[in-house]
C-alpha positions, 0 to 999 in steps of 0.5 A: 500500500502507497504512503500519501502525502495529503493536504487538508484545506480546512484545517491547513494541514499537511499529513501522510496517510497509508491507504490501499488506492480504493481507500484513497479514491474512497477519502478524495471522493468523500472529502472535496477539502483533501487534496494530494500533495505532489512533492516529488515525481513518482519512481519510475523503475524499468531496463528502458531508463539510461539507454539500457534496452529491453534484456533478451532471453536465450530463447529469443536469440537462438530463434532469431539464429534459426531464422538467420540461418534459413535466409544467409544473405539478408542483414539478420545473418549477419547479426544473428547468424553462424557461419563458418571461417569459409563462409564468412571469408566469402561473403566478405570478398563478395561484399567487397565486389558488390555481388551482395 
């Protein structure tokens, strides 16, 4: 259950309060006079902050190498894909000719 910081317009006071949401829609509803004080942003918490993308699992990578393997020439393979010494020497001199 959150910690709510409220203000009493009435009384001019300013408490804390810990309530479940329904408790607290319940108190704003009954109580017009009761406002919420918003001292501080709330804490957002996620890999999406800092630049820091969404962590794959095994699961998704290997996926994604089957798929790379079943079409070598496309930008998947090259990201994704096993190759061999040989393969990969080929298409580097054919990447270099502009066959690819």
């Amino acid at each position: 259950m959150p910690t709510y910081t409220l203000f009493n317009e009435q009384a001019g006071v300013e408490y804390e309060d810990f309530l479940t949401i329904a408790e607290y829609e319940q108190l704003l509803k009954d109580s017009p006079f009761i406002k919420r004080v918003w001292d501080n942003a709330p804490a957002i918490v996620g890999d999406h902050m800092m630049g820091v993308g969404p962590k794959v699992d095994g699961g998704f990578n290997e996926n994604m190498s089957r798929i790379a393997e079943a079409h070598p020439g496309s930008p998947m393979s090259d990201r994704y894909g096993k190759s061999s010494t040989k393969s990969s020497k080929t298409r580097a001199i054919l990447k270099k000719h502009g066959a690819i």
